[in-house]
C-alpha positions as CSV (number, residue, x, y, z in Angstrom):
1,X,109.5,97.9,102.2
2,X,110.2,95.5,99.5
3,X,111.4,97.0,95.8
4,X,107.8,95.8,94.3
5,X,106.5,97.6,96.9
6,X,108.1,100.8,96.3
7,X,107.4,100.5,92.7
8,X,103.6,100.0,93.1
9,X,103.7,103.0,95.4
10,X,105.7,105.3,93.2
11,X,104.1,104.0,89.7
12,X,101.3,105.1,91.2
13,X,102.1,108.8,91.6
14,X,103.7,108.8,88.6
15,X,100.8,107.6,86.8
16,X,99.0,110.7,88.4
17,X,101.1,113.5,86.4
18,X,101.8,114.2,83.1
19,X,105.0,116.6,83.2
20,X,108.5,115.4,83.5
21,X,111.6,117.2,83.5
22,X,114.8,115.5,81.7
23,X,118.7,116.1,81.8
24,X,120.6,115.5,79.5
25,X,124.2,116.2,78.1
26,X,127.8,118.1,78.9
27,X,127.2,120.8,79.6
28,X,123.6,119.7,80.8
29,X,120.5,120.9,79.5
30,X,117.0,120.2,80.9
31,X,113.8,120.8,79.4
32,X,109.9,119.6,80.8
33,X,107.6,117.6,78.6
34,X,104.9,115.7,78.8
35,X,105.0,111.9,79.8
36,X,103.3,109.0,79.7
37,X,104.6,106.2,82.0
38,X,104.5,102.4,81.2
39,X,105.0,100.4,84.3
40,X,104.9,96.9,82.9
41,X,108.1,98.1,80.9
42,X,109.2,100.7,83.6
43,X,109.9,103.3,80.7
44,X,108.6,107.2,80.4
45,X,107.6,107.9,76.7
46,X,107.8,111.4,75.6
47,X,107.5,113.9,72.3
48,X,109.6,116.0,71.0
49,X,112.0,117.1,68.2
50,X,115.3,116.1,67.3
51,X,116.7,119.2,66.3
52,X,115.7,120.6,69.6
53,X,118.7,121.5,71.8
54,X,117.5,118.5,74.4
55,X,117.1,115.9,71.2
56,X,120.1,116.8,69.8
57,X,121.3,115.3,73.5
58,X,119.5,112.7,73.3
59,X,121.2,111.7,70.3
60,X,124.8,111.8,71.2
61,X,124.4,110.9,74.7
62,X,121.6,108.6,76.0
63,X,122.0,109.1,79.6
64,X,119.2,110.8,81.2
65,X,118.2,112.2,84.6
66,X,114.8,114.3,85.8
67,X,112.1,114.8,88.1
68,X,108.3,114.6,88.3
69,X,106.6,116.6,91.1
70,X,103.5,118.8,92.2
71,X,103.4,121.7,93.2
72,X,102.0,121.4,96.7
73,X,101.9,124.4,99.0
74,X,102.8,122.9,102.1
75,X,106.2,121.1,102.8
76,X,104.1,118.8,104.3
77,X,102.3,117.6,101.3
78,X,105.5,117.1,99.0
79,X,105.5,114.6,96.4
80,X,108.5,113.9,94.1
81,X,110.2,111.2,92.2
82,X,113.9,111.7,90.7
83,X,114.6,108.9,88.2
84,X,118.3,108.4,85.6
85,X,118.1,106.0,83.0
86,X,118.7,105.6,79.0
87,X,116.7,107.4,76.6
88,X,116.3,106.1,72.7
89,X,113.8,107.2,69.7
90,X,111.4,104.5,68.9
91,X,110.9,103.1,65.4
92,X,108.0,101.0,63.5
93,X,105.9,99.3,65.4
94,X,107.2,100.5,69.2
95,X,106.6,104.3,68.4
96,X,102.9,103.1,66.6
97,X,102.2,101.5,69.8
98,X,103.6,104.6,72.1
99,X,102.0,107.0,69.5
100,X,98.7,105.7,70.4
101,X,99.1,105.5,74.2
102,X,100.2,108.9,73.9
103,X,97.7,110.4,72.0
104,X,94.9,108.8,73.7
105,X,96.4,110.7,77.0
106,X,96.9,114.1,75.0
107,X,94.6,114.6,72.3
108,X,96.1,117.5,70.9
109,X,98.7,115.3,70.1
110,X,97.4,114.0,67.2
111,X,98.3,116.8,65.3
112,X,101.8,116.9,65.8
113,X,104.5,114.6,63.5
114,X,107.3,114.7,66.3
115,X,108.9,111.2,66.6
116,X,108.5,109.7,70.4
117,X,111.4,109.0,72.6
118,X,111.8,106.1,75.8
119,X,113.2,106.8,78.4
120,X,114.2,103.2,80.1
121,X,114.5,104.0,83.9
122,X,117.3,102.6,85.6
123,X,116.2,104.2,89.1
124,X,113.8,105.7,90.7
125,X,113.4,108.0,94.4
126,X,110.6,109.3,95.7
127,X,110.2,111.6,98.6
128,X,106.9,111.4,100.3
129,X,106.4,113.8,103.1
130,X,102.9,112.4,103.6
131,X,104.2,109.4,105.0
132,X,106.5,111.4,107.5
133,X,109.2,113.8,106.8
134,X,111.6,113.0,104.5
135,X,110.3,109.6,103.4
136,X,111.8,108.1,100.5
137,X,111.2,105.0,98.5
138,X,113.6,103.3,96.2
139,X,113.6,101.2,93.0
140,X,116.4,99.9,91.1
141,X,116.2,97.7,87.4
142,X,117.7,94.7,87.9
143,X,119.0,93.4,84.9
């Protein structure tokens, strides 16, 4: 299976859930928040504080890891992407644009004044037991 093809597959999944886990820091730290993928830019966009202990990470270290999975209740039915890449704050216009994507996904969102992060992936792996035990596809940013 081709890279594109493995992308569309697993950009579809993603595009299904709303929670991500992310990694971050020495010793690490990982916390779940809500997501909203972007595949033409092949970025996650989340919320949350600085002056949490996982923005405070952010912030000195950009390199991220995580997951994004179900919770099926078969092994059979498992679903799961792992992804590492580089996470940044947005400013001006990119966290307007984000801001709005995001809100229109989570409502409740409007409400809150915490600045929006990117995450740019760098890789992605998913496992898709669907498809046959222990099938994985792979993507990889090219750049």
């Amino acid at each position: 299976m081709s890279d594109s093809q493995s992308f569309d597959a697993i950009s579809h999944y993603l595009q299904k859930q709303h929670v991500l886990s992310v990694c971050a820091g020495k010793p690490v730290w990982c916390a779940n928040c809500f997501y909203i993928f972007n595949p033409q830019k092949r970025v996650f966009w989340i919320m949350t504080e600085q002056d949490t202990r996982h923005g405070a990470l952010f912030a000195s270290d950009p390199q991220v890891a995580g997951t994004v999975s179900g919770q099926p209740k078969t092994v059979l039915l498992i679903k799961g992407v792992q992804y590492s890449g580089r996470i940044r704050r947005l400013e001006g216009e990119e966290q307007e644009q984000a801001r709005e994507a995001y809100v229109k996904r989570f409502p409740v969102a409007i409400k809150v004044s915490a600045p929006l992060w990117e995450i740019q992936l760098e890789e992605l792996k998913m496992t898709d037991n669907t498809l046959g035990f222990g099938k994985k596809r792979h993507w990889r940013r090219e750049e």
